[in-house]
C-alpha positions as CSV (number, residue, x, y, z in Angstrom):
1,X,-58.8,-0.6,-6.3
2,X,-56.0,1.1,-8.2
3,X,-52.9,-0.5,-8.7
4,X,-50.3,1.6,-7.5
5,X,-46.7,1.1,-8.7
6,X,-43.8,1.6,-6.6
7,X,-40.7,2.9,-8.8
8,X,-37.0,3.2,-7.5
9,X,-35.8,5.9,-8.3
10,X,-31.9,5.5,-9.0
11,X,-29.9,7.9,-6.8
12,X,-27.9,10.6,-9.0
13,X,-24.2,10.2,-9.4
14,X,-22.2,12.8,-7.4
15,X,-18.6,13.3,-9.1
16,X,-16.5,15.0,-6.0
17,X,-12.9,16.2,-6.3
18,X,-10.1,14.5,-5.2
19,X,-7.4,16.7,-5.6
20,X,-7.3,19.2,-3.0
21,X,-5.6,15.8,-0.8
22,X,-2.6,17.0,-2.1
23,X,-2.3,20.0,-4.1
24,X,-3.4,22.1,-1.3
25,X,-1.1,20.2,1.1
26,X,2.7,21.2,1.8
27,X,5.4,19.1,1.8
28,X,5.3,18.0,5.6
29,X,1.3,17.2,5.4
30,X,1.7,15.1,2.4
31,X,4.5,12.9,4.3
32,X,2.3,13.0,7.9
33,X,-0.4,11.9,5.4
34,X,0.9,9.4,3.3
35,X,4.5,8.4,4.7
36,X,6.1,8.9,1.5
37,X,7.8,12.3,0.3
38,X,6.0,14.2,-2.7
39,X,9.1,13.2,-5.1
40,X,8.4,9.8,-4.0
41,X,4.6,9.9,-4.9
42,X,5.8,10.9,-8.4
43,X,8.6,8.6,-8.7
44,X,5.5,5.8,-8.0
45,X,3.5,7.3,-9.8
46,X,5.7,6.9,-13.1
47,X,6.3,3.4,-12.3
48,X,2.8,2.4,-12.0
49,X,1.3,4.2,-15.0
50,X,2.0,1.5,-17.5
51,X,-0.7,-0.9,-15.4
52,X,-3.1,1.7,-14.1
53,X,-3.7,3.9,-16.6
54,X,-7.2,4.8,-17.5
55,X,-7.2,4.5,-21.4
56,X,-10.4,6.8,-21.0
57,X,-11.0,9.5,-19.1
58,X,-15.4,8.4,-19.2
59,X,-17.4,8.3,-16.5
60,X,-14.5,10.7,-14.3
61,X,-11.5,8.0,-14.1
62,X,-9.4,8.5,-11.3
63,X,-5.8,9.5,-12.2
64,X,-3.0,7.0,-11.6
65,X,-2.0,9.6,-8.7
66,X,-4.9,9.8,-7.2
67,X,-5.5,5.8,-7.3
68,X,-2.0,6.1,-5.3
69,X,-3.0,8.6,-2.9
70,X,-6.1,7.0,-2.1
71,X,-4.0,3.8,-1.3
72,X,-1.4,5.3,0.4
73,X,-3.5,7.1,2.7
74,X,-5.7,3.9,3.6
75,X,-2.5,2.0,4.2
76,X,-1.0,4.8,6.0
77,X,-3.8,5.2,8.1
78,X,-5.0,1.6,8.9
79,X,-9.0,3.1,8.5
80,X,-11.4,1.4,6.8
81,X,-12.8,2.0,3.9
82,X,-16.1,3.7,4.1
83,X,-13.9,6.8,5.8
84,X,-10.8,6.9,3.3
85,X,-13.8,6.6,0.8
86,X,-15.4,9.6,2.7
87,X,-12.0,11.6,2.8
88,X,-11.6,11.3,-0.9
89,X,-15.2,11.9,-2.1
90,X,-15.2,8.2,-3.6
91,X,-17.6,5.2,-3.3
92,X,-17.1,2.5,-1.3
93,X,-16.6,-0.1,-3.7
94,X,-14.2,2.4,-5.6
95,X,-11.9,2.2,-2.9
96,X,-12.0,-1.3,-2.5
97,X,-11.1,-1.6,-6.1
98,X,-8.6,1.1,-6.1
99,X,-6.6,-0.7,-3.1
100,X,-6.9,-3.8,-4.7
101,X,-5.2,-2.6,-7.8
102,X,-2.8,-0.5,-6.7
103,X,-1.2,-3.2,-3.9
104,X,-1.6,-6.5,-6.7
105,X,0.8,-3.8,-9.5
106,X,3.0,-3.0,-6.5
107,X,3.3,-6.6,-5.9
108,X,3.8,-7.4,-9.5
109,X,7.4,-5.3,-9.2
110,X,8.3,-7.0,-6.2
111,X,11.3,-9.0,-8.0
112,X,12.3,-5.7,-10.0
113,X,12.8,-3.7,-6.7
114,X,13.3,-6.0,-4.0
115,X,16.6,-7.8,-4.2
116,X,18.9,-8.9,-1.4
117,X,22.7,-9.0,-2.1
118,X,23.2,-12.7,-3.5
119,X,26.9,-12.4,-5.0
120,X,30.3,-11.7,-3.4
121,X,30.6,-8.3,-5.6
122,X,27.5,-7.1,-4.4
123,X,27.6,-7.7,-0.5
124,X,30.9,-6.3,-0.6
125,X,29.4,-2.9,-2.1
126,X,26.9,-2.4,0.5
127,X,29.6,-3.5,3.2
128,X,31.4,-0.7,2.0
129,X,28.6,1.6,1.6
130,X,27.8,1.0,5.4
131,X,31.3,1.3,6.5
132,X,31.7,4.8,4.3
133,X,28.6,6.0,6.5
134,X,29.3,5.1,10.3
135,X,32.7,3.4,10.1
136,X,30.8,-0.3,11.0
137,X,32.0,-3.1,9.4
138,X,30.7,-6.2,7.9
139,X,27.4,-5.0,7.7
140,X,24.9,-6.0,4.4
141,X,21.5,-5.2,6.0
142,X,19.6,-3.0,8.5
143,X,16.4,-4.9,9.9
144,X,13.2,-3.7,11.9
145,X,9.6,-5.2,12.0
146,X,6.0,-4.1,11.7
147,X,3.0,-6.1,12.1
148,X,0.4,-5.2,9.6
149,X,-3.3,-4.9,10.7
150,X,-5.9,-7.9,9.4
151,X,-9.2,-8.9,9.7
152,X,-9.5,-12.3,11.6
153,X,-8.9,-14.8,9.0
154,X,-11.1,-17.4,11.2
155,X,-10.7,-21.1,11.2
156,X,-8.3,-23.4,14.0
157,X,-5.6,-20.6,13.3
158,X,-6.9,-17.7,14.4
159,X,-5.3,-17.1,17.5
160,X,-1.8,-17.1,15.7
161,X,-2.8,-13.9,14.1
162,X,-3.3,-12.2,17.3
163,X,-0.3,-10.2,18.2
164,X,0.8,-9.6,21.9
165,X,-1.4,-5.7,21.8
166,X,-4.2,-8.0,21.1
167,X,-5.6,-7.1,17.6
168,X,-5.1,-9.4,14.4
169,X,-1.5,-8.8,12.3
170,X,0.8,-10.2,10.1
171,X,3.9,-9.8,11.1
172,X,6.3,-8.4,8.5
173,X,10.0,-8.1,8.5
174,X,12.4,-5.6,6.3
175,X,16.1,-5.2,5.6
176,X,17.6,-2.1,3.6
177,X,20.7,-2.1,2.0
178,X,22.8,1.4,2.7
179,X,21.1,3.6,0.4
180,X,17.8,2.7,1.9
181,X,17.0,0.6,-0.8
182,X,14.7,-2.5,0.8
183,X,14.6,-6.0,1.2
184,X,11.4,-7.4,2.1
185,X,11.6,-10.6,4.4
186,X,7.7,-12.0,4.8
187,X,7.0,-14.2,8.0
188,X,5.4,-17.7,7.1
189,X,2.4,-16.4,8.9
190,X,2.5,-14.0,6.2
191,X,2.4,-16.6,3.3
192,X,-0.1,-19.1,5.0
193,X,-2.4,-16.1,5.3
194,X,-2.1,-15.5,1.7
195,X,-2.3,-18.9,0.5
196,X,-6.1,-19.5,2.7
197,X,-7.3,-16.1,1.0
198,X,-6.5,-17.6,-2.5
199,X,-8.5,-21.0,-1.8
């Protein structure tokens, strides 16, 4: 009897474009899409190219833009992967690693951009800055809440993750100063979450 030998045959590499998600979108599809304003895709974009830039362009990098749009949109969107993955002609695992990167260098600026007004001089600004715009005084923040989709984290805590429209959420709290400028405010949930992923 013959051997016979089986051989895989490795499935070809497709490179698909990306950049019709925003070139060929106008400016009210790109917010409905992503939630942020074009000039505030390229305002992030510049702050993020010193950590993700590709120093090659082998193997079809993705751009620092579209590594932002691919995030935004899966943040935006609350899908899951395999479909933003689908929507931007990328891998799975791509995307995975795209989100990954994009949300640890937004993180990494958190104490850059987030700031709350500590000193006398400052609170007194944004008062101001409030009472300029609707006449109210003695006001140093504007608050509102979202609560930020998960998947169960498991273990004797689980039901504290399951918000009151019954799916599993951190619950996340901001505060903006009067030029819109924010303040994040994380719940405790929110930090006990964090600390069991990083055990």
């Amino acid at each position: 009897m013959a051997d016979i030998h089986l051989v895989r045959r490795r499935r070809p590499r497709q490179f698909r474009r990306i950049d019709r998600q925003e070139t060929d979108l106008t400016d009210d599809e790109v917010r409905r899409r992503y939630r942020f304003s074009s000039d505030n895709i390229d305002r992030l974009v510049r702050l993020l190219e010193p950590s993700l830039q590709r120093p090659t362009r082998r193997n079809k990098a993705l751009t620092v833009r579209q590594q932002l749009l691919l995030t935004l949109r899966f943040l935006a969107s609350g899908a899951f992967l395999q479909i933003i993955g689908d929507t931007f002609g990328v891998d799975i695992a791509t995307v995975s690693r795209v989100v990954t990167n994009v949300t640890d260098c937004l993180f990494a600026l958190k104490d850059t951009v987030i700031k709350f007004p500590l000193t006398d001089a400052d609170r007194r600004r944004v008062m101001a800055g409030f009472f300029a715009m609707r006449g109210f005084p003695g006001v140093i923040g504007c608050v509102d809440c979202t609560h930020v989709r998960i998947i169960s984290p498991g273990g004797e805590d689980e039901p504290s993750y399951v918000n009151r429209k019954g799916f599993h959420s951190l619950n996340v709290q901001a505060t903006c100063d009067h030029k819109g400028e924010m303040n994040l405010c994380l719940s405790m949930q929110w930090y006990a979450y964090s600390f069991e992923k990083l055990k």
